[in-house]
ROLO-950156 format. One record per residue (C-alpha): residue in three letters; y, z, x. Coordinates in nm, 4 decimals, padded with zeros to 6 digits. Each point is the difference from the previous one (the first is absolute). Last residue first. Layout:
[pt ala, [Y, Z, X]]
...
# end
This chain:
[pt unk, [00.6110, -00.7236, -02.7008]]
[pt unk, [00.2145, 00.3237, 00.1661]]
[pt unk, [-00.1222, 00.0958, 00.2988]]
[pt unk, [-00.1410, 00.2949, 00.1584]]
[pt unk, [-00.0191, -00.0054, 00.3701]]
[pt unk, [-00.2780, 00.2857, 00.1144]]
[pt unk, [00.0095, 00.2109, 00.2720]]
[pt unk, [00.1219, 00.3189, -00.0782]]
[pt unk, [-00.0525, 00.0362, -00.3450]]
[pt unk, [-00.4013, 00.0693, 00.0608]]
[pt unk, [-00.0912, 00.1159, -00.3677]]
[pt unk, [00.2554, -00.2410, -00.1012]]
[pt unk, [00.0107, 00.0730, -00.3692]]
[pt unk, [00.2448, -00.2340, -00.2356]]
[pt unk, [00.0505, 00.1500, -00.3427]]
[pt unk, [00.1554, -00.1696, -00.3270]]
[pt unk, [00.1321, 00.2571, -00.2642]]
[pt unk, [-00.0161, 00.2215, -00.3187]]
[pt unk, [00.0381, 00.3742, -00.0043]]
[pt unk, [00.2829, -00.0205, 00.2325]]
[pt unk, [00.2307, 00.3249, 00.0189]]
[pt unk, [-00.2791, 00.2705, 00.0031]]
[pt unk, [-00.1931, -00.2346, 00.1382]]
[pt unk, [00.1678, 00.0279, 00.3597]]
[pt unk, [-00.0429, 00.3140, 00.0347]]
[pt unk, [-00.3609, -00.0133, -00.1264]]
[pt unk, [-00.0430, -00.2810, 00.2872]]
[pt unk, [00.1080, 00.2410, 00.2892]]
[pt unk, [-00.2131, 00.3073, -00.1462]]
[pt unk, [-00.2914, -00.2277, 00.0151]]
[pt unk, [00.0978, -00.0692, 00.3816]]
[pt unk, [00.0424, 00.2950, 00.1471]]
[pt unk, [00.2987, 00.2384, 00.1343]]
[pt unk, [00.2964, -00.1692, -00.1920]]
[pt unk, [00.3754, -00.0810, 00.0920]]
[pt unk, [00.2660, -00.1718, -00.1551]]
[pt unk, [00.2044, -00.2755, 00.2174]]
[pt unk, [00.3639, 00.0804, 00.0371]]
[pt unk, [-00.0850, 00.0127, 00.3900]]
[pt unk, [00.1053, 00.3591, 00.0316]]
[pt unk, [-00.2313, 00.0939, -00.3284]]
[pt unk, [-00.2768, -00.1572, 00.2823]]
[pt unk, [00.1222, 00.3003, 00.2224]]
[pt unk, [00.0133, 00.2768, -00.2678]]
[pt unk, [-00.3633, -00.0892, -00.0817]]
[pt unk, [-00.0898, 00.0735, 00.3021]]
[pt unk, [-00.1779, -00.2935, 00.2298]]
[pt unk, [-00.3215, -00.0201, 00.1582]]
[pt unk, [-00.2035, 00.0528, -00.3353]]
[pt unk, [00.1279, -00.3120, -00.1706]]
[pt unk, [00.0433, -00.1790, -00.2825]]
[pt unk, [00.3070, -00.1645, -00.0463]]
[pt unk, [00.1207, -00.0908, -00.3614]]
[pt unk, [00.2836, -00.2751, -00.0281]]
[pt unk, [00.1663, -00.1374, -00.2587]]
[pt unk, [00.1314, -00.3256, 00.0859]]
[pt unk, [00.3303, -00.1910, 00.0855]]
[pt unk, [00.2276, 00.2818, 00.1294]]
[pt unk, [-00.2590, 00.2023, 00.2090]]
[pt unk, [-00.0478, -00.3516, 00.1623]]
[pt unk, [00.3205, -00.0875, 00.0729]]
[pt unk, [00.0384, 00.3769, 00.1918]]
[pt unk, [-00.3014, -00.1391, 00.1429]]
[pt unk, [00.0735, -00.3474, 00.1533]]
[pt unk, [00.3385, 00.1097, 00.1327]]
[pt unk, [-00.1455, 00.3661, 00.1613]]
[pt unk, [-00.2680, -00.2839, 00.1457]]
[pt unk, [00.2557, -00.1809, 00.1978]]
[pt unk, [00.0178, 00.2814, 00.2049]]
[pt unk, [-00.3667, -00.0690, 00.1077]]
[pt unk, [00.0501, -00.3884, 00.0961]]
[pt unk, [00.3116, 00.0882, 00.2019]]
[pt unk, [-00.2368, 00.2139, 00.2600]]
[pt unk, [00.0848, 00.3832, 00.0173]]
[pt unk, [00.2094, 00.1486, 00.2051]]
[pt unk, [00.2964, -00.0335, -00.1818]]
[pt unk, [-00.1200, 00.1349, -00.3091]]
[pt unk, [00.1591, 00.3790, 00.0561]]
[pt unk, [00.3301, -00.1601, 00.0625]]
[pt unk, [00.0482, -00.1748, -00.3157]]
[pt unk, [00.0307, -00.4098, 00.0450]]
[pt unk, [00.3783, -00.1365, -00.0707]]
[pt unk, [-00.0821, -00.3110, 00.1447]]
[pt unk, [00.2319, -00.1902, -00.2837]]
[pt unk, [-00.3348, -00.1356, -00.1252]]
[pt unk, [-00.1825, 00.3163, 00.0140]]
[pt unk, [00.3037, 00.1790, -00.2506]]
[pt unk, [-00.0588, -00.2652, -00.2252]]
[pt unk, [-00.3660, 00.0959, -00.0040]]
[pt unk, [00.0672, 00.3151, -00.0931]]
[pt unk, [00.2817, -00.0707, -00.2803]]
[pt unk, [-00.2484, -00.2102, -00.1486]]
[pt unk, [-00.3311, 00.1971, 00.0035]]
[pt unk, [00.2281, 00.2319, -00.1550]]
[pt unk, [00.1551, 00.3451, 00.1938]]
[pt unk, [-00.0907, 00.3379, -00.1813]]
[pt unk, [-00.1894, 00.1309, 00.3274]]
[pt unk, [-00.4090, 00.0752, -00.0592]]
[pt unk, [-00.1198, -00.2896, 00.1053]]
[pt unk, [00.1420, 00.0268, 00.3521]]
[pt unk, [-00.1833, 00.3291, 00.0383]]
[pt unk, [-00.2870, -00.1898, -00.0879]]
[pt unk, [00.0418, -00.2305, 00.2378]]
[pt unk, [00.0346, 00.2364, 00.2805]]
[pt unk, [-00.3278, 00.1666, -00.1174]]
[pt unk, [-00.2067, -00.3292, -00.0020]]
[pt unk, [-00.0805, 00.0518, 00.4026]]
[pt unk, [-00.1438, 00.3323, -00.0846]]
[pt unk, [-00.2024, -00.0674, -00.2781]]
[pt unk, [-00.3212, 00.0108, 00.1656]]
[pt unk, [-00.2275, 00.1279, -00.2835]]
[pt unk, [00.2093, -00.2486, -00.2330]]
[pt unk, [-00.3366, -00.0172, -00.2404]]
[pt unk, [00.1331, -00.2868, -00.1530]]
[pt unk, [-00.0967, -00.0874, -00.3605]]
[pt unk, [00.3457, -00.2156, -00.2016]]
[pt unk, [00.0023, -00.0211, -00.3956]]
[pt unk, [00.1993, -00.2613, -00.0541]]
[pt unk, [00.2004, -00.0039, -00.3272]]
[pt unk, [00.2176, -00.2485, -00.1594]]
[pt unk, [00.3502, -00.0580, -00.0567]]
[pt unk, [-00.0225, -00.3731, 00.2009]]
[pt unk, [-00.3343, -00.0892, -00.0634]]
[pt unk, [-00.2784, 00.0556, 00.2566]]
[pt unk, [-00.1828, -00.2161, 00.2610]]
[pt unk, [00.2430, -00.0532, 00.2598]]
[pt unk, [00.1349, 00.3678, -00.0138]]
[pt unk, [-00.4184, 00.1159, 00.0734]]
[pt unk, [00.0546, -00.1719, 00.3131]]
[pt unk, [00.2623, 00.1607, 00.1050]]
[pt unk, [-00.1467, 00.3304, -00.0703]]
[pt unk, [-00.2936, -00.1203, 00.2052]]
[pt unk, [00.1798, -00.0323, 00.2965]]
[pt unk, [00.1584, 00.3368, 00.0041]]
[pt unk, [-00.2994, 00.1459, 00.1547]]
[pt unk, [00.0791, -00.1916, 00.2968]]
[pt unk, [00.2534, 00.2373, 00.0079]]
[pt unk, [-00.1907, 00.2882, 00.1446]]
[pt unk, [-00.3973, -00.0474, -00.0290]]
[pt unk, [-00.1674, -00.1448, -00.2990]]
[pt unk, [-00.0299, -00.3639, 00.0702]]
[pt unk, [-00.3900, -00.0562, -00.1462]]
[pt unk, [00.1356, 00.1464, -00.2633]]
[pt unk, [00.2961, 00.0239, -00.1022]]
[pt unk, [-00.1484, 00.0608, -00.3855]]
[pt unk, [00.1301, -00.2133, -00.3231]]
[pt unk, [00.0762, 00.0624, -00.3303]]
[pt unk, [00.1988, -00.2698, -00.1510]]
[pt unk, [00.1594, 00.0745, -00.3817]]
[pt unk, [00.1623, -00.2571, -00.1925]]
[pt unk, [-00.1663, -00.2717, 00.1784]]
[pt unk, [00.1289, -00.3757, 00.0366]]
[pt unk, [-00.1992, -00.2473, -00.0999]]
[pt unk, [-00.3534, -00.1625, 00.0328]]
[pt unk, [-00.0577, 00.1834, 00.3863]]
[pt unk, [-00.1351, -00.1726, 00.2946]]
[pt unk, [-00.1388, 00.2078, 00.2845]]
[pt unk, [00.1203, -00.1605, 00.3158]]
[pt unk, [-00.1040, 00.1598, 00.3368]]
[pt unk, [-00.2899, -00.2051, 00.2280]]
[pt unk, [00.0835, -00.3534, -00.1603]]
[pt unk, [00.3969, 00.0927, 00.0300]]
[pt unk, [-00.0777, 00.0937, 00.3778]]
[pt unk, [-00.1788, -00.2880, 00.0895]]
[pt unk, [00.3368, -00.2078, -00.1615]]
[pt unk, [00.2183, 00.1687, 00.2309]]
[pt unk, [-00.2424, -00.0439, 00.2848]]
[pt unk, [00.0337, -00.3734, -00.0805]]
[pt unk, [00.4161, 00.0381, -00.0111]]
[pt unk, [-00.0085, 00.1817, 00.2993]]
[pt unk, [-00.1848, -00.2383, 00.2110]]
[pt unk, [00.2547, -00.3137, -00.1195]]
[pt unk, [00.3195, 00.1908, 00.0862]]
[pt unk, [-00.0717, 00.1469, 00.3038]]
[pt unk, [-00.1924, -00.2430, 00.1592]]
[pt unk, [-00.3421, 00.0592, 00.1352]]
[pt unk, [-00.2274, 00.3117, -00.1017]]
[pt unk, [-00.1540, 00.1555, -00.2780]]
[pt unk, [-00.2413, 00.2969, 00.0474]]
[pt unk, [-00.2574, 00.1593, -00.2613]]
[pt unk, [-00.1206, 00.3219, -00.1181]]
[pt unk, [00.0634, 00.1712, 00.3103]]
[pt unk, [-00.0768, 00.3822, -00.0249]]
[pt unk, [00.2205, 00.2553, -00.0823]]
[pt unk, [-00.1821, 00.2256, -00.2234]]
[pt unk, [00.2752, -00.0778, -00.2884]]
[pt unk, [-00.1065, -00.4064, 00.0209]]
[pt unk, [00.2107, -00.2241, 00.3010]]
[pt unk, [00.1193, -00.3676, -00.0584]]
[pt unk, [00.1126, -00.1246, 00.3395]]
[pt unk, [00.2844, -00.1916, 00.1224]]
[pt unk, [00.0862, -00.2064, 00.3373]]
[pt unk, [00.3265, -00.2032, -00.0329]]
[pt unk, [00.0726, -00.2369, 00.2882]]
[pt unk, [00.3556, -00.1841, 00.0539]]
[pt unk, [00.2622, 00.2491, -00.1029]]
[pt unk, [00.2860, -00.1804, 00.0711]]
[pt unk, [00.2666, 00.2435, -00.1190]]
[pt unk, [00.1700, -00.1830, -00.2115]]
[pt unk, [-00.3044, -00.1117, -00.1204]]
[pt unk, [-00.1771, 00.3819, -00.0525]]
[pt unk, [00.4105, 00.0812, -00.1630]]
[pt unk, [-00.1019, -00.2771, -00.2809]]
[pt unk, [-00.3075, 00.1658, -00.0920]]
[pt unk, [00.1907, 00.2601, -00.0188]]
[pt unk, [00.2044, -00.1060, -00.1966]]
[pt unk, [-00.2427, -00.1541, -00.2656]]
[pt unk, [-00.2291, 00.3358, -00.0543]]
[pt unk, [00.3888, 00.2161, -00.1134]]
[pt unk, [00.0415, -00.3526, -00.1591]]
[pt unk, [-00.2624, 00.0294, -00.2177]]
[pt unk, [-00.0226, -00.3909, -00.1662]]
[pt unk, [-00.2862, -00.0915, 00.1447]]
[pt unk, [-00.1910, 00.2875, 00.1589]]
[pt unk, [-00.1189, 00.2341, -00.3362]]
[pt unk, [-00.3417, 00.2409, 00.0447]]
[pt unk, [00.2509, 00.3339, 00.0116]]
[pt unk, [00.3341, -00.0331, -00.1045]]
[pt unk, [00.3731, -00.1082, 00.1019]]
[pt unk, [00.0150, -00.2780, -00.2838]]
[pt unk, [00.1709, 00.2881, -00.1837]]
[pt unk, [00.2874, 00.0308, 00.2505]]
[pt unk, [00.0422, 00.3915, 00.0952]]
[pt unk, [-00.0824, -00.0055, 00.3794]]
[pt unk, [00.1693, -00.3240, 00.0744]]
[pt unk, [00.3245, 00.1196, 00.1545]]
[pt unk, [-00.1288, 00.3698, 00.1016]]
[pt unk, [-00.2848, -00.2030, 00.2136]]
[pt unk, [00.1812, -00.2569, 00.1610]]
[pt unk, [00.3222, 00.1662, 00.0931]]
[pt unk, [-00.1756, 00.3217, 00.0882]]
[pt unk, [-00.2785, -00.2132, 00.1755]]
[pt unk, [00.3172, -00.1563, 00.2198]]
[pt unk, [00.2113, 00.3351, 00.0330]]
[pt unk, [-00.3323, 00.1529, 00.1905]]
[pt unk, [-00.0439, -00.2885, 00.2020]]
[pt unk, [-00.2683, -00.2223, -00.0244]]
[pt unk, [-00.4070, 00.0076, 00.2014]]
[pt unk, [-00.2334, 00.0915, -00.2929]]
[pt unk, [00.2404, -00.0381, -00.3421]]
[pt unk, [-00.0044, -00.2788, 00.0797]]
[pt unk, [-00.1631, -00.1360, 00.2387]]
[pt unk, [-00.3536, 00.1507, -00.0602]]
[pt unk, [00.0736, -00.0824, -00.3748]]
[pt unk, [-00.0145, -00.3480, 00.0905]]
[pt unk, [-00.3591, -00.0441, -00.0735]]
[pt unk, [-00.1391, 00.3511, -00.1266]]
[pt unk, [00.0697, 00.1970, -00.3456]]
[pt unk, [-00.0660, -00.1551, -00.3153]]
[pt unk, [00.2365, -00.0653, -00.2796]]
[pt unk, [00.3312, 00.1289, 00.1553]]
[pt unk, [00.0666, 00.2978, -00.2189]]
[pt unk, [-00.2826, 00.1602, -00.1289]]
[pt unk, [-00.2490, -00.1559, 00.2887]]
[pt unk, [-00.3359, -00.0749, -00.0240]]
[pt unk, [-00.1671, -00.0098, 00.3202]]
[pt unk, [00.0620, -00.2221, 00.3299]]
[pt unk, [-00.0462, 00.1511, 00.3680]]
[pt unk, [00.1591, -00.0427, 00.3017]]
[pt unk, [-00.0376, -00.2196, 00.3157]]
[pt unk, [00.3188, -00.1635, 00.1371]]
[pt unk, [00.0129, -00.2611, 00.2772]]
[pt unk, [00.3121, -00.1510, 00.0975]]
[pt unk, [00.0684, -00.2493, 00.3121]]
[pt unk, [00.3182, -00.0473, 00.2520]]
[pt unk, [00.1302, 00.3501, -00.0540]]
[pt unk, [00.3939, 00.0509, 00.0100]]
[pt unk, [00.0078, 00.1198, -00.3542]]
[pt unk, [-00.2977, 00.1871, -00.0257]]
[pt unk, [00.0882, 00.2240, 00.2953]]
[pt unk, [00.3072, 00.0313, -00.1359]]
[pt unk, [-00.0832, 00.1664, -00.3117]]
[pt unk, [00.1123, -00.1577, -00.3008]]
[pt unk, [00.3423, -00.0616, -00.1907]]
[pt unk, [-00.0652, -00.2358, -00.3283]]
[pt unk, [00.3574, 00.0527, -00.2295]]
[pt unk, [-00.1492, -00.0609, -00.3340]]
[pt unk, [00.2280, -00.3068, -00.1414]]
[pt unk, [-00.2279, -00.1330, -00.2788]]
[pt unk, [-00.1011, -00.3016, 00.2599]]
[pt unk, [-00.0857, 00.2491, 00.2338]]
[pt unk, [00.2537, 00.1251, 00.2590]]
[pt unk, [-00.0030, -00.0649, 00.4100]]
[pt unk, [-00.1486, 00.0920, 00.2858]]
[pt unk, [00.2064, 00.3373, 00.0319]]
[pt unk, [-00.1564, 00.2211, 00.3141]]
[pt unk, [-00.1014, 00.3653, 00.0456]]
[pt unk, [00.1444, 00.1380, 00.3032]]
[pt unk, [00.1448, 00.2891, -00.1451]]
[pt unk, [-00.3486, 00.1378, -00.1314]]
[pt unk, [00.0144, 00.1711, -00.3868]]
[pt unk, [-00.2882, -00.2282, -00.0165]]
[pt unk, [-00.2030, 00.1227, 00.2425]]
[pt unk, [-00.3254, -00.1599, 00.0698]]
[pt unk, [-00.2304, 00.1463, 00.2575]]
[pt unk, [-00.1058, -00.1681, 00.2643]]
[pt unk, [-00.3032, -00.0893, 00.2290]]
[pt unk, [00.0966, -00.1668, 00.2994]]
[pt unk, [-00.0716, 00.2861, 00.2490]]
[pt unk, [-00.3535, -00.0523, -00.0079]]
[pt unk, [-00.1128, -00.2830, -00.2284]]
[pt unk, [-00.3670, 00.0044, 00.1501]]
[pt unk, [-00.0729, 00.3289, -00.0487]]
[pt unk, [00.1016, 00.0578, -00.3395]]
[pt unk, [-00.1618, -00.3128, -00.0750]]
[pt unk, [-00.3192, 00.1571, 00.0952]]
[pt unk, [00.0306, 00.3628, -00.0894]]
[pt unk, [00.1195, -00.0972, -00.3765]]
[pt unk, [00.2971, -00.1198, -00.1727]]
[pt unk, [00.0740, 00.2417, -00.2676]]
[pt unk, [-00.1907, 00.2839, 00.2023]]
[pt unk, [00.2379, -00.0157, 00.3172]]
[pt unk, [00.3508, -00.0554, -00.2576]]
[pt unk, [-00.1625, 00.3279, -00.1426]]
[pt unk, [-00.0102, 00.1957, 00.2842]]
[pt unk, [00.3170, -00.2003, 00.1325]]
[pt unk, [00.1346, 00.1986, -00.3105]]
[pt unk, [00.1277, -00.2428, -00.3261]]
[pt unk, [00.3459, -00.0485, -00.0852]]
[pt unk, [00.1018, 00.1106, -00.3491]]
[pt unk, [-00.0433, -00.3637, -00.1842]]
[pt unk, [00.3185, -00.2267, -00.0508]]
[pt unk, [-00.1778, -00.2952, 00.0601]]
[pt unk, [-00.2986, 00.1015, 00.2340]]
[pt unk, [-00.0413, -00.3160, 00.1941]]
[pt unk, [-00.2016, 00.1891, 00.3139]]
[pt unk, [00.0646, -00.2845, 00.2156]]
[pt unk, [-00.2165, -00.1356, 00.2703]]
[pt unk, [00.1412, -00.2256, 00.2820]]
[pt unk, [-00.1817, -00.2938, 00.2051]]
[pt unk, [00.0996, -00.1201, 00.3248]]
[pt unk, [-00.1802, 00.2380, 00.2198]]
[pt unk, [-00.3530, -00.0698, -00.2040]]
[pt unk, [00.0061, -00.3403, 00.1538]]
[pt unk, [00.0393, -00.3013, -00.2177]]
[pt unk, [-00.1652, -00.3383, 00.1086]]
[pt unk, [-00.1668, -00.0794, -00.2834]]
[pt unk, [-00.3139, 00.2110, 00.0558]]
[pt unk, [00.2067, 00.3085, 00.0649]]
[pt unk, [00.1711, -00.0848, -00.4196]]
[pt unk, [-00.3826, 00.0015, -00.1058]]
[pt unk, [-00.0826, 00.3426, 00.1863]]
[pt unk, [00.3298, 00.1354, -00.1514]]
[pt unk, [-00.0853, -00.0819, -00.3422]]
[pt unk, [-00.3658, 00.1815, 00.0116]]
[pt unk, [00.1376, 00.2991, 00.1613]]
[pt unk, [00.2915, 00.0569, -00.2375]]
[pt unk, [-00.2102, -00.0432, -00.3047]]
[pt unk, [-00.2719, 00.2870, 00.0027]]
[pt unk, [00.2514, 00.2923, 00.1020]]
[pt unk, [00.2067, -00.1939, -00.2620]]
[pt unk, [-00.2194, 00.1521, -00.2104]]
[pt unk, [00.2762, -00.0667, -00.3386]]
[pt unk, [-00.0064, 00.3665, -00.1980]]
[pt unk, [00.3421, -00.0266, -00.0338]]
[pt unk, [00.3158, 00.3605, -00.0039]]
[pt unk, [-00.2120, -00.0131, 00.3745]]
[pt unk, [00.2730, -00.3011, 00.0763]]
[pt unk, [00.0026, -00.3559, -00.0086]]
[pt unk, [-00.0822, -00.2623, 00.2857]]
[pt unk, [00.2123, -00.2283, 00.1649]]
[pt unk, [-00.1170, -00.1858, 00.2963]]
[pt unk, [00.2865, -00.1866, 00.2138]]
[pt unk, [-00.0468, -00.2762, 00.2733]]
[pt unk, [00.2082, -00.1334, 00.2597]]
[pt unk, [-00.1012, -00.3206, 00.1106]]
[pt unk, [-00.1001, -00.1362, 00.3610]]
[pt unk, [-00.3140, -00.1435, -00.1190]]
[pt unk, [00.0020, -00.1779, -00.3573]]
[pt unk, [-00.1480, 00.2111, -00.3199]]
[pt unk, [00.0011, -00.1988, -00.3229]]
[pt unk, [-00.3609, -00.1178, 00.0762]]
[pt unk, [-00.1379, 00.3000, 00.1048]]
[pt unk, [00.1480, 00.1946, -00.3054]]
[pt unk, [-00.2445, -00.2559, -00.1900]]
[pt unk, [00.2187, -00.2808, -00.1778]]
[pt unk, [00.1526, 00.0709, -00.3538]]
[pt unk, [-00.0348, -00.1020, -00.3725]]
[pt unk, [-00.2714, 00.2934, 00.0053]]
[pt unk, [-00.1532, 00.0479, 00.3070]]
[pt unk, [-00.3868, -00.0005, 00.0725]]
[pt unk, [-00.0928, 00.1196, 00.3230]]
[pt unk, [00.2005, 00.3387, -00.0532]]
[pt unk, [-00.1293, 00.0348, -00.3987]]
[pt unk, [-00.3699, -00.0158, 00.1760]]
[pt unk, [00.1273, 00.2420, 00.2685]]
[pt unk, [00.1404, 00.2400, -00.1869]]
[pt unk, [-00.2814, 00.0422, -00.2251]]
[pt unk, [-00.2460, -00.0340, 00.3005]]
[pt unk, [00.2031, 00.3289, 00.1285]]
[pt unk, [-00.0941, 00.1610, -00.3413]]
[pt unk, [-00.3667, -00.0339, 00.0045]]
[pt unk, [-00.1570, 00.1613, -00.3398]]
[pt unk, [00.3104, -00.1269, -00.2046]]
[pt unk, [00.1682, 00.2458, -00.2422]]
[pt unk, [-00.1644, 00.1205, -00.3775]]
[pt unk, [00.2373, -00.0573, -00.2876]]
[pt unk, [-00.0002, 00.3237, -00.1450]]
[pt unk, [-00.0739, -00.0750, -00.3989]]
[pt unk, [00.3160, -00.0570, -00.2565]]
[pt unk, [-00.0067, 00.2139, -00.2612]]
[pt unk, [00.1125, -00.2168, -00.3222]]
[pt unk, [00.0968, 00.2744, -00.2793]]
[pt unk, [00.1776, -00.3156, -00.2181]]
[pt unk, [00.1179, -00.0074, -00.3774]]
[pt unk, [-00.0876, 00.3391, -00.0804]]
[pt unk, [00.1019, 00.0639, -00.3610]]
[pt unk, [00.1692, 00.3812, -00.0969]]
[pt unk, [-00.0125, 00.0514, -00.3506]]
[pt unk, [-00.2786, 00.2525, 00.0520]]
[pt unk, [00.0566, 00.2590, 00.3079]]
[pt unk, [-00.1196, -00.0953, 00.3298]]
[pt unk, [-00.2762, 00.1577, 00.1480]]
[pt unk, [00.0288, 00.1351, 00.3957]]
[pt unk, [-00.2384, -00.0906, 00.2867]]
[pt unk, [00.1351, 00.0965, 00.4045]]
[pt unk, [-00.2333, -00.1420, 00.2145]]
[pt unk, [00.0233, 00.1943, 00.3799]]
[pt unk, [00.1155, -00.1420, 00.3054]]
[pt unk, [00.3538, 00.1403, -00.0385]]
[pt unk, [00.0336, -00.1979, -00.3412]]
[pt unk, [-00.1854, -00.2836, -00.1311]]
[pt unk, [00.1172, -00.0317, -00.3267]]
[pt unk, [-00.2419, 00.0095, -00.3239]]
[pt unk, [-00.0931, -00.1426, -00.3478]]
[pt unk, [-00.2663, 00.0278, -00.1160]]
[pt unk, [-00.3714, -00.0601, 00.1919]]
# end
């Protein structure tokens, strides 16, 4: 077969023009998720990484907090929460003494519908009235303490007063922090809303703050150091394919388990490239849906030379929750004078609802639109839309890459046919 991206679950083949030398079109294969999920859990349950079981660490008479992320994840906590509270009854822990936390960051807040489905019937059930919420615009919230940069660490009180700390999350490649999971569940998961502002508009633009890099980010490093602050004692993280099934679970102490799952990841997503790409043309598939769709854009900027071009497949068929960015996009204000504006708090009043994480985007992109040429394809957009984003716009692939020939007859070209999920990196 040529060359293709998988693209709303259809191959999409197109020829490049001569002059143009692939030097990777890598597809990486669905990784295929474990036949018996709950043994998953348990095996990674019974055998802690750098870390006693749960039912060690537990002592009767403590106060206990779970923290689990939002329905923005794909973690089955619904599978998770049963299995850790059964170990924490066995040491001595009734259910009565144990809290669950929605740690949702910044995230809209989800229904009790969806609160219901996140955590399942069972656990549901059995955390009546002592399931929660987290709200970090709460007034209650309390300061612990700063990192060792000097990121002001306010969390949930819940968290703060609790005796024991269990999170259970998920860890995939991350453009900003690395990989996702371990402290992450802290913070952003249970802080303040001026506290992940602080943290993430400080470190947000640092080049070591990329995808597949822990030592040395320090947007990864603080918040590793805001899970210690905040004695997070049990970490709980799973590695999850596009259908949602369990791949794999890490458990045991923060630190340790989500540096291994870290490393699982890398082996699952890396595709390694000779050099630096003049042109990257890459798909958002498998993540295709709102701003996950974004993902692979991002990944395509790690790949390509500053001034090139990245020819960007999304079919955007549910770009509603992209629309506010766009219309961000589209105002004359830099990257710079943007994010200065986030530092100072000055966030515009049609973002406020949405989680920090998103309105960071507007940043990322308007840099984006500056660094490299652009060409979305699309059919769920209009072409006056993408013009919003300063990106140029085109209805099918071919028709993409003769754009972009007309002003580079001669280059290097990266294809991720599934740009979503992969890690390139640089050899």
């Amino acid at each position: 077969m040529g060359n293709y991206l998988n693209y709303d679950g259809k191959k999409i083949t197109f020829t490049l023009p001569t002059g143009w030398n692939v030097i990777t079109s890598e597809d990486k294969p669905p990784v295929p998720g474990v036949k018996d999920p709950i043994q998953e859990i348990r095996r990674a349950l019974d055998h802690p990484i750098g870390s006693p079981k749960v039912e060690d660490l537990a002592r009767p008479g403590m106060e206990v907090v779970l923290l689990f992320d939002d329905l923005q994840r794909p973690t089955p906590a619904y599978l998770a929460l049963p299995e850790i509270l059964n170990r924490l009854n066995r040491a001595g822990i009734p259910d009565s003494r144990i809290n669950g936390i929605c740690a949702l960051g910044t995230h809209p807040i989800p229904t009790l519908t969806q609160l219901k489905e996140k955590v399942g019937e069972e656990a549901f059930t059995r955390l009546t009235n002592r399931l929660f919420i987290h709200d970090p615009h709460a007034s209650d919230n309390v300061i612990i303490g700063k990192t060792h940069r000097g990121t002001l660490v306010e969390i949930n009180r819940r968290v703060a007063f609790a005796d024991l700390i269990i999170g259970v999350g998920e860890c995939m490649p991350h453009p900003i922090a690395g990989y996702g999971g371990g402290c992450k569940i802290i913070m952003p998961g249970v802080c303040s809303y001026r506290s992940v502002a602080d943290h993430h508009f400080t470190w947000m633009r640092h080049r070591n703050s990329r995808v597949n890099l822990l030592e040395g980010n320090h947007f990864f490093e603080d918040i590793s150091d805001a899970g210690r602050l905040s004695r997070l004692a049990f970490k709980l993280d799973f590695i999850i394919n596009e259908k949602r099934e369990v791949i794999r679970a890490f458990a045991g102490n923060p630190w340790e388990e989500h540096r291994e799952a870290s490393q699982y990841a890398a082996s699952l997503y890396l595709v390694p490239l000779p050099k630096l790409a003049d042109i990257t043309i890459a798909s958002a598939a498998p993540l295709e849906i709102g701003v996950q769709a974004t993902k692979a854009l991002v990944m395509a900027c790690f790949s390509t030379r500053s001034g090139g071009a990245i020819i960007w497949a999304a079919p955007q068929k549910q770009a509603g929750p992209i629309m506010p960015l766009i219309k961000e996009m589209a105002s004359p204000e830099s990257a710079e004078d943007f994010h200065r504006r986030l530092i100072v708090g000055d966030v515009p009043e049609h973002l406020r609802s949405f989680g920090i994480s998103y309105i960071m985007q507007v940043v990322y992109f308007k840099e984006i639109a500056d660094k490299f040429n652009i060409v979305h394809v699309t059919e769920g957009l209009s072409e006056e839309q993408v013009k919003m984003m300063k990106f140029s716009y085109s209805s099918n692939i071919q028709e993409a890459i003769e754009q972009v020939h007309k002003k580079m007859a001669q280059a290097d070209v990266a294809i991720f046919p599934s740009g979503g999920n992969i890690i390139p990196q640089i050899r």
